[in-house]
DRENDO-1510 file (C-alpha; in Angstrom, 1 decimal, always signed):
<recs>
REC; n; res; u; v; w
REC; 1; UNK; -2.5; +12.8; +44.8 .
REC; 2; UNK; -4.0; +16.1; +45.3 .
REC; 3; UNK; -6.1; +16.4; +48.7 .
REC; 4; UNK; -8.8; +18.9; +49.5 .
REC; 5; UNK; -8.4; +20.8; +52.4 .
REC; 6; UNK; -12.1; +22.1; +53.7 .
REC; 7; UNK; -9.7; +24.9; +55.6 .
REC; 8; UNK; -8.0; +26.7; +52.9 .
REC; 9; UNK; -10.4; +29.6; +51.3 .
REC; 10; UNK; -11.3; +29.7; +47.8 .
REC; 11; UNK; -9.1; +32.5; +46.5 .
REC; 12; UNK; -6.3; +32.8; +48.4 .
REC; 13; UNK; -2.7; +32.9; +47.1 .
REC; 14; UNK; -2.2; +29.1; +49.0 .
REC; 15; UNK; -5.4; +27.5; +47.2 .
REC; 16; UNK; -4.2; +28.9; +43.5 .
REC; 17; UNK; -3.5; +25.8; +41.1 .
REC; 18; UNK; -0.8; +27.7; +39.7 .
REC; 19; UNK; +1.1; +30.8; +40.6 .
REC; 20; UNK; +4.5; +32.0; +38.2 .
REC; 21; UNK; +5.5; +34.4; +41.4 .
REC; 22; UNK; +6.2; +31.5; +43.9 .
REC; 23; UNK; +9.3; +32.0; +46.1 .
REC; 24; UNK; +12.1; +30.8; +44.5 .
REC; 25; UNK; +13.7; +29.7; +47.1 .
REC; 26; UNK; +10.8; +27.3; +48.0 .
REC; 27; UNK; +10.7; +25.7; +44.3 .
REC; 28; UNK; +14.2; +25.0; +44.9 .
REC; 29; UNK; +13.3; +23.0; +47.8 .
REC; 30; UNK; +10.7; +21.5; +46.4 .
REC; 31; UNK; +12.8; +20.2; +43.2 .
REC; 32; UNK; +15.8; +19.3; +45.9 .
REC; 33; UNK; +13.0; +16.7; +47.4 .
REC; 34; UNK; +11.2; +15.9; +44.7 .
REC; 35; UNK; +14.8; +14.8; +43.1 .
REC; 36; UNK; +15.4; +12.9; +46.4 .
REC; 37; UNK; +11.9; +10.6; +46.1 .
REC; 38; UNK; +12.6; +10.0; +42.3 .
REC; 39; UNK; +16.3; +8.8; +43.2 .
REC; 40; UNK; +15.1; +6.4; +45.5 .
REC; 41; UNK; +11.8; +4.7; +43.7 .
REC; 42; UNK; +14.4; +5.0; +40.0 .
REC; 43; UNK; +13.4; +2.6; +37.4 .
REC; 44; UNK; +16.5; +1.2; +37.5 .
REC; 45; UNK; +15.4; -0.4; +41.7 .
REC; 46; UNK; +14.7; -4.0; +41.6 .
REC; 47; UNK; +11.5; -4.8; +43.1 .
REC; 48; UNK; +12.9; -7.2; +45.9 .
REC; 49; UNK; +15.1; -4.2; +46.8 .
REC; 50; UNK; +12.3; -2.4; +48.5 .
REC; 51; UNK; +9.6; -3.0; +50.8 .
REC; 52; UNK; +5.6; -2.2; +50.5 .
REC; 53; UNK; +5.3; +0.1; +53.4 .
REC; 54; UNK; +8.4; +2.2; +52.0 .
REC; 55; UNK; +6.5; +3.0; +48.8 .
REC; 56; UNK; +3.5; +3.9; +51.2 .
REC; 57; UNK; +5.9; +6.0; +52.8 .
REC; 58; UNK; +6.9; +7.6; +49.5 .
REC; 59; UNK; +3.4; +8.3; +48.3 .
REC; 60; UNK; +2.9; +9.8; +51.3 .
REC; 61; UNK; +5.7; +12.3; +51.3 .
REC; 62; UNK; +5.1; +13.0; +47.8 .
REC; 63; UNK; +1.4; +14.0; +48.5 .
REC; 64; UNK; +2.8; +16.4; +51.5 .
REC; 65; UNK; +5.0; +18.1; +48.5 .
REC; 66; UNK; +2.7; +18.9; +46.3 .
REC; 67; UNK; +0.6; +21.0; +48.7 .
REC; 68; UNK; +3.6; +23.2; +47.7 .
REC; 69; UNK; +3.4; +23.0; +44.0 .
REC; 70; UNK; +2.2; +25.4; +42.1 .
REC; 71; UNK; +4.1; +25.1; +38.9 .
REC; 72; UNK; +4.5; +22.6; +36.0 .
REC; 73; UNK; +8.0; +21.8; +36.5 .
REC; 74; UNK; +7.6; +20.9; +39.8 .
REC; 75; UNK; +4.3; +18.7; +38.7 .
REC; 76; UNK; +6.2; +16.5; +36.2 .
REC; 77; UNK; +8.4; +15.9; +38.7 .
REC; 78; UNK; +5.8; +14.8; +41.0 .
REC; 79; UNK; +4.1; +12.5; +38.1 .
REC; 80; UNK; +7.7; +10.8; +37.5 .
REC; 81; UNK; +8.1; +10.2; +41.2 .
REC; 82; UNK; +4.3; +8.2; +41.0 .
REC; 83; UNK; +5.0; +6.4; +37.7 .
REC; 84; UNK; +8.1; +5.2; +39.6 .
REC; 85; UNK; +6.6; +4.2; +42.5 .
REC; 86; UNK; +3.5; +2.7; +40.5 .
REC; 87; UNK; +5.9; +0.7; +38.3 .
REC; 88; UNK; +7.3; -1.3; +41.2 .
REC; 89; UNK; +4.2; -1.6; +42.6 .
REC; 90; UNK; +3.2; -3.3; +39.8 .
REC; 91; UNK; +6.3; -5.6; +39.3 .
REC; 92; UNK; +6.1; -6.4; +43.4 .
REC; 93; UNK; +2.1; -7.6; +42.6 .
REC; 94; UNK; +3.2; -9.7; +39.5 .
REC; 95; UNK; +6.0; -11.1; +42.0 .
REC; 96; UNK; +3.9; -12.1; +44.4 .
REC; 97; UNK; +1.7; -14.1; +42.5 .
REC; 98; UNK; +4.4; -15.7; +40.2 .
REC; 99; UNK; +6.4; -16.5; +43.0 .
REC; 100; UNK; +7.4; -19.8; +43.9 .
REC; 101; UNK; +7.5; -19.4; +47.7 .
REC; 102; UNK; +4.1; -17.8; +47.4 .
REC; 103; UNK; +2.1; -21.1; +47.0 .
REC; 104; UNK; +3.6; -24.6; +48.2 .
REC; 105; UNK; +1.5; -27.5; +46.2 .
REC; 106; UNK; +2.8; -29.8; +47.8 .
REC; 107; UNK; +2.7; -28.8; +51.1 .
REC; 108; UNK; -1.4; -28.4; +50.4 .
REC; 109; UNK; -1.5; -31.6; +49.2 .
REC; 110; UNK; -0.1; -33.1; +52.1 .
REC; 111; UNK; -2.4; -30.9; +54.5 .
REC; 112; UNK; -5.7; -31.4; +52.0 .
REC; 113; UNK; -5.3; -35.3; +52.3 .
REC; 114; UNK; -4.1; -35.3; +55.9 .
REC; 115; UNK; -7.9; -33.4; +56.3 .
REC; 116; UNK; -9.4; -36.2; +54.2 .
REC; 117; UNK; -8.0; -38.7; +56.7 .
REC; 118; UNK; -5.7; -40.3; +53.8 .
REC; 119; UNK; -3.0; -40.2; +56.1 .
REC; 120; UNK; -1.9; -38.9; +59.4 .
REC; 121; UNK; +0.5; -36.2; +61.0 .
REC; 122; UNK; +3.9; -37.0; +61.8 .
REC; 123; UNK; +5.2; -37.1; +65.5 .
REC; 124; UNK; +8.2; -35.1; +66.5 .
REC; 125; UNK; +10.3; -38.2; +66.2 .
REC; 126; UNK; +8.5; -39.9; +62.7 .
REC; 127; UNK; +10.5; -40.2; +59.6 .
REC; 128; UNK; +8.6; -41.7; +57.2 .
REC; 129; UNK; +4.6; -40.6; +56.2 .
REC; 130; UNK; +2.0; -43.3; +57.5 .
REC; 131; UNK; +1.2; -45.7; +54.3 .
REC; 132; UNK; -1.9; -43.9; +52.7 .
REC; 133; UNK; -2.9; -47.1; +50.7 .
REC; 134; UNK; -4.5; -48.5; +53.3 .
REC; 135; UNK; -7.0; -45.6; +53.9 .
REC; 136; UNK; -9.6; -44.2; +52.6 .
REC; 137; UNK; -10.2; -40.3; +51.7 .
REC; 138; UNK; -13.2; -38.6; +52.6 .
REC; 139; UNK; -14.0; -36.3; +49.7 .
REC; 140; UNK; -17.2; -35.7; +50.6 .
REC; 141; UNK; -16.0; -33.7; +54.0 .
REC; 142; UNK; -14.3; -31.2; +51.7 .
REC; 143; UNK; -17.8; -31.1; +50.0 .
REC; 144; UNK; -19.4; -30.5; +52.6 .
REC; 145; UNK; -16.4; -27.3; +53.2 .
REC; 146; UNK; -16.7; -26.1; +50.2 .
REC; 147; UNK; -20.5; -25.8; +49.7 .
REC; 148; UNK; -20.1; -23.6; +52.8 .
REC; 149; UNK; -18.5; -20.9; +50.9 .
REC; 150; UNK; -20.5; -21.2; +48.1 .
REC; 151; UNK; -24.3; -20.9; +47.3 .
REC; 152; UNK; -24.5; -22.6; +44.0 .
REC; 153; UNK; -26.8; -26.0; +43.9 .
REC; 154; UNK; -24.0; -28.8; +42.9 .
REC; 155; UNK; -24.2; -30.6; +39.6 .
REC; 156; UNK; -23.6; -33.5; +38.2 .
REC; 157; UNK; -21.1; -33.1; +35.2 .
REC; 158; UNK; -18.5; -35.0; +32.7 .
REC; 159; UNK; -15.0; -33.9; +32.3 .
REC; 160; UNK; -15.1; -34.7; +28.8 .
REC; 161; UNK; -18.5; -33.4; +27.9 .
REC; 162; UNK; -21.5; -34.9; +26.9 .
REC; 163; UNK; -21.0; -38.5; +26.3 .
REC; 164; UNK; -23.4; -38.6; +22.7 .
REC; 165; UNK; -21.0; -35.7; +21.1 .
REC; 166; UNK; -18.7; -37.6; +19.0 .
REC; 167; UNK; -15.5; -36.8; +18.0 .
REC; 168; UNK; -15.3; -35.5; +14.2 .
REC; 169; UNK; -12.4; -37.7; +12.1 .
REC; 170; UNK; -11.3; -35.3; +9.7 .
REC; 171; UNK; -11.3; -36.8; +6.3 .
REC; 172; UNK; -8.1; -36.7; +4.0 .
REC; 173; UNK; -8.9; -35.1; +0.9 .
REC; 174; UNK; -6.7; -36.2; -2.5 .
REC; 175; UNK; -6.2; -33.8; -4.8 .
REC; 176; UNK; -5.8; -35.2; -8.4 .
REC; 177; UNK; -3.2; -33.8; -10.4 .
REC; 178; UNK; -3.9; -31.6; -13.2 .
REC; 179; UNK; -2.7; -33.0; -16.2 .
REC; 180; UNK; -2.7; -30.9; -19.0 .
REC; 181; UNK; -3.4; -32.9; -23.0 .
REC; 182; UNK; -0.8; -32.8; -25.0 .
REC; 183; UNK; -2.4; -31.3; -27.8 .
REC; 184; UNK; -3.0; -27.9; -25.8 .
REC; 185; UNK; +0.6; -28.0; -25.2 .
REC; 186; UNK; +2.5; -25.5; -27.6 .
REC; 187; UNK; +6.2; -25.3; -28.1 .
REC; 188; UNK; +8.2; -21.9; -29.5 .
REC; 189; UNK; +9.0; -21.9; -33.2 .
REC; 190; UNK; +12.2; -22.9; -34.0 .
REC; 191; UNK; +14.3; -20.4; -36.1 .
REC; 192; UNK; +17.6; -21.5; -38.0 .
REC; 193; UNK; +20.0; -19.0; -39.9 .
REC; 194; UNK; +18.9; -20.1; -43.2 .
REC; 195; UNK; +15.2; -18.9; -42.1 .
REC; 196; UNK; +15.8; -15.3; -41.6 .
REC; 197; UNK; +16.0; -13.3; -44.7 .
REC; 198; UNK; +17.5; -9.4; -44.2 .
REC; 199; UNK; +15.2; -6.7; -45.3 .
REC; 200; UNK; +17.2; -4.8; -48.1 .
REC; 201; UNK; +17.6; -1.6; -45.9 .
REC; 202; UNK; +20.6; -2.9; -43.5 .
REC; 203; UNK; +22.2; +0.5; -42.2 .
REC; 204; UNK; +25.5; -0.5; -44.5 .
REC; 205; UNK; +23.8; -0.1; -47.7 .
REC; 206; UNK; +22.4; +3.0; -46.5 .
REC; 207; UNK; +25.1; +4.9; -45.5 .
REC; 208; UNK; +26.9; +3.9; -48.7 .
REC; 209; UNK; +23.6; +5.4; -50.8 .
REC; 210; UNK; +23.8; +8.5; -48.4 .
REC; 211; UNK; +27.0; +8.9; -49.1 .
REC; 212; UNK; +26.6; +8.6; -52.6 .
REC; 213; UNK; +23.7; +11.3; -52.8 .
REC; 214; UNK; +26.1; +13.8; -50.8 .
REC; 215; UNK; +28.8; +13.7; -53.4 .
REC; 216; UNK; +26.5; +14.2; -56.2 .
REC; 217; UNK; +25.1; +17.2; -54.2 .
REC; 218; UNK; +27.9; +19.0; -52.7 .
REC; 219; UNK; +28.1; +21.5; -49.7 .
REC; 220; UNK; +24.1; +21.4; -48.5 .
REC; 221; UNK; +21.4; +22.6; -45.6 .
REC; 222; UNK; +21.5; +19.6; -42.9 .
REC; 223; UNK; +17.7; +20.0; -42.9 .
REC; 224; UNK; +17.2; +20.3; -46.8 .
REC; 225; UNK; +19.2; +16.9; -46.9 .
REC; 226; UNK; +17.8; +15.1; -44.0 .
REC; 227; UNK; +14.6; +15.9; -43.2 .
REC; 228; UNK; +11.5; +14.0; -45.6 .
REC; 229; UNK; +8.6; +16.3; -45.6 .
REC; 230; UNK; +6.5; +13.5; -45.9 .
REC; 231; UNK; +7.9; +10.7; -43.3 .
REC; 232; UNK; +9.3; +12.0; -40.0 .
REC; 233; UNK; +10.5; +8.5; -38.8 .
REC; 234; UNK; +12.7; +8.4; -42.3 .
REC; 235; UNK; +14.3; +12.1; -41.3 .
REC; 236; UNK; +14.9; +10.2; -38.1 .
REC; 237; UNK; +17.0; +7.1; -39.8 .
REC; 238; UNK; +18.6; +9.7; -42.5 .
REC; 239; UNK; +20.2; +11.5; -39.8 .
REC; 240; UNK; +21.1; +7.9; -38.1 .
REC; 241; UNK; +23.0; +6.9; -41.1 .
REC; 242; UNK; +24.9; +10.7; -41.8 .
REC; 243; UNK; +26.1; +10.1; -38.4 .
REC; 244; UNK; +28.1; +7.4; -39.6 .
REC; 245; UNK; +30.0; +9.4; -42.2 .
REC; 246; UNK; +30.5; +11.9; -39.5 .
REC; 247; UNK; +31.7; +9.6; -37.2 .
REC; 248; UNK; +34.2; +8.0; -39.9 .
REC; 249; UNK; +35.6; +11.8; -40.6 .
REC; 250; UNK; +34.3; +11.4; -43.8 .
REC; 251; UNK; +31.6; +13.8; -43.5 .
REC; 252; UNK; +32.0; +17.4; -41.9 .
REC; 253; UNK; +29.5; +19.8; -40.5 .
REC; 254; UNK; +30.1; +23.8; -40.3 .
REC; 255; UNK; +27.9; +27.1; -39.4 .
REC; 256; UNK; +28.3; +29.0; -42.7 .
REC; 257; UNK; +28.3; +33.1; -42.1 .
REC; 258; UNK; +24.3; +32.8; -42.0 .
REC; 259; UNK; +24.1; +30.7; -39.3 .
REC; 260; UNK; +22.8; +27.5; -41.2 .
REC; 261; UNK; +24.6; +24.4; -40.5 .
REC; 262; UNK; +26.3; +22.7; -43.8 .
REC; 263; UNK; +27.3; +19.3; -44.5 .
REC; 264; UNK; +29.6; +18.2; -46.8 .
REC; 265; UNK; +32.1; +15.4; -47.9 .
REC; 266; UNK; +35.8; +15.2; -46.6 .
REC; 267; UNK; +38.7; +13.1; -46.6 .
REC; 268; UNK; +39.1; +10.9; -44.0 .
REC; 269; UNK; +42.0; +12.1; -41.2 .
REC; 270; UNK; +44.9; +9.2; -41.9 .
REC; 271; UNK; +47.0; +8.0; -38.7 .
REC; 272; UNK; +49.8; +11.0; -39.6 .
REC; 273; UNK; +47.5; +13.4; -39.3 .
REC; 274; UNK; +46.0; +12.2; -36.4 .
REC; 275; UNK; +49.3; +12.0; -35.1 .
REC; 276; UNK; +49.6; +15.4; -35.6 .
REC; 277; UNK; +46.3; +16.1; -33.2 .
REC; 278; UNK; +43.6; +16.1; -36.0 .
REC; 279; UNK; +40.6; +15.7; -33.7 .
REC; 280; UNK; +37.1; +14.6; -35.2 .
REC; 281; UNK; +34.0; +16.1; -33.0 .
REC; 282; UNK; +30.6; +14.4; -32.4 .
REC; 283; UNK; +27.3; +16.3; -31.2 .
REC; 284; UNK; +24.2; +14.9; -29.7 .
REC; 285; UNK; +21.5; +16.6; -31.6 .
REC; 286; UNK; +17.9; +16.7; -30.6 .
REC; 287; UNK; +15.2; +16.1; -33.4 .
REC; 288; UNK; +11.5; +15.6; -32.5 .
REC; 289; UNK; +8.7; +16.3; -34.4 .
REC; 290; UNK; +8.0; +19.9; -33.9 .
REC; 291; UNK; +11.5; +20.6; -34.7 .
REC; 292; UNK; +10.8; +18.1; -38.5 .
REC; 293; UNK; +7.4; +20.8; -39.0 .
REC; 294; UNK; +9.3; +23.7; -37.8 .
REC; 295; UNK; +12.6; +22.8; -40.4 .
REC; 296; UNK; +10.1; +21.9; -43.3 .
REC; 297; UNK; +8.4; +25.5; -42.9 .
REC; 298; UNK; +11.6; +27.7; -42.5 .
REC; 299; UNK; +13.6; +25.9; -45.4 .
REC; 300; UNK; +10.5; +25.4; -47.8 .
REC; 301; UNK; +11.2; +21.7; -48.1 .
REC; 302; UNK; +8.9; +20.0; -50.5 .
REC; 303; UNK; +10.6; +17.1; -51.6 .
REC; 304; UNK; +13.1; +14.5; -50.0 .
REC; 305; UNK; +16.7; +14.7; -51.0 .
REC; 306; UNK; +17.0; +11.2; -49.8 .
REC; 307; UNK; +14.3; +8.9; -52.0 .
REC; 308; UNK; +11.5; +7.6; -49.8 .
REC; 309; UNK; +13.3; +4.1; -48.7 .
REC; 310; UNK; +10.4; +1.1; -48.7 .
REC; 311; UNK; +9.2; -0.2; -44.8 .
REC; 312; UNK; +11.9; -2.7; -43.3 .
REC; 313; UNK; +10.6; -6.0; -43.6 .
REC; 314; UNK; +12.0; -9.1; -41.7 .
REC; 315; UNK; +11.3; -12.8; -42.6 .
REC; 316; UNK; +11.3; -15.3; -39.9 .
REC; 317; UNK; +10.4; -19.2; -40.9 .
REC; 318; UNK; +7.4; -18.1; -43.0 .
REC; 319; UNK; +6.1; -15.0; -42.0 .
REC; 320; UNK; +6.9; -11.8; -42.8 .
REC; 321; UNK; +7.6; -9.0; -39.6 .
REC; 322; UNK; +7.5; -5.0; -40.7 .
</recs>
């Protein structure tokens, strides 16, 4: 769109590409008009709603404008204004070739064998096409036409190709079914209650032995009761099962004056007391193994209070699962 005019020198304020002390007054005129041309080519126009020499017209005006532009406000709006215009140039083209008034088949049809002398024009007063059976077509005139456009030597050709190709059948292919033998097959154990035999460590018998162990020992160091200097995993199950004393109230756990935490047995709260709003408190306490090492060295632990318990073993049918 932009247009090189052999009059305007190099240099001068009206040949600069762009120039941010224009008049104001004439970018306001040029926005005013560029607004104009996009309101009238909008992409919301239907093709059929405008003609060819009206976009030409458009272009045209739009080209005069942007002699004048020499800022990139007014240059988008001059590239909206030709996307615009090139969209429904586009949409008119792809109109005119998909259109059905564009190309009558059977009017050519009627002209091409009317040319071939298959059949004759009607008079002014005819109703009714001359019978066309009872003539015969020249093809060879249109032949002889269309070689007169054309410079390529005619051939002699099949529509269906060469005649020795044949066709390839496609053979159907059986798949045979994948049987598997029967003595590969393999079929899950099946385990009755009788089966199963209970290792003698259930977590009742435990807590009951705990329990036992506490009473004998009175008020003690959680650590120095819990923790097995020489198995962390049991330190882990002997707090498991004091938690079930504690949980029952029958076990209690205090911060003596030197901050160690104490264990010791209770009575459990009965209903009355309850009643009364006797309240039994649970913690979540947090034991890895840096704390076991770090409780064996502060406390001097050398020996379990809780005897080394033998690995859990499960039967199930006949094997044995520790």
């Amino acid at each position: 769109m932009v247009q090189f005019d052999p009059n305007v020198r190099m240099g001068s304020p009206s040949s600069l590409p762009y120039d941010p002390d224009q008049d104001a007054a004439e970018k306001r005129d040029i926005r005013k008009k560029y607004r104009a041309l996009e309101k009238r080519t909008g992409e919301q126009l239907r093709p059929q709603d405008i003609k060819a020499a009206e976009l030409v017209e458009q272009v045209e005006e739009a080209d005069e404008l942007f002699q004048k532009v020499k800022n990139p406000t007014e240059a988008t709006l001059d590239s909206t204004v030709l996307r615009n215009v090139s969209s429904i140039s586009a949409q008119k083209a792809r109109a005119m070739k998909l259109g059905s008034a564009a190309f009558d088949i059977d009017d050519f049809v009627s002209k091409l064998a009317i040319f071939m002398g298959g059949r004759h024009e009607l008079a002014d007063d005819a109703s009714e096409l001359d019978d066309i059976g009872d003539s015969v077509m020249d093809w060879e005139k249109v032949g002889r036409r269309a070689l007169a456009k054309s410079r390529r030597v005619p051939v002699m050709g099949f529509m269906l190709g060469p005649l020795s190709v044949e066709q390839k059948k496609r053979a159907s292919v059986k798949r045979a079914k994948l049987e598997k033998s029967k003595e590969e097959e393999r079929r899950p154990q099946e385990i009755k209650e009788e089966d199963i035999q209970r290792s003698e460590n259930e977590t009742t018998k435990n807590v009951i032995k705990i329990r036992e162990i506490l009473e004998e020992s009175g008020s003690v160091n959680l650590f120095r009761f819990v923790v097995n200097p020489n198995d962390f995993a049991q330190s882990v199950e002997n707090i498991f099962y004091l938690s079930f004393l504690i949980r029952d109230g029958l076990c209690a756990l205090e911060i003596d004056d030197n901050g160690e935490p104490i264990i010791f047995l209770c009575e459990a709260p009965s209903a009355q007391d309850r009643a009364d709003g006797v309240t039994c408190h649970q913690i979540v306490m947090e034991f890895d193994m840096a704390t076991w090492k770090r409780a064996i060295e502060v406390f001097e632990i050398t020996e379990s209070m809780i005897p080394q318990r033998p690995a859990a073993k499960t039967r199930l049918g006949g094997k044995w699962y520790g």
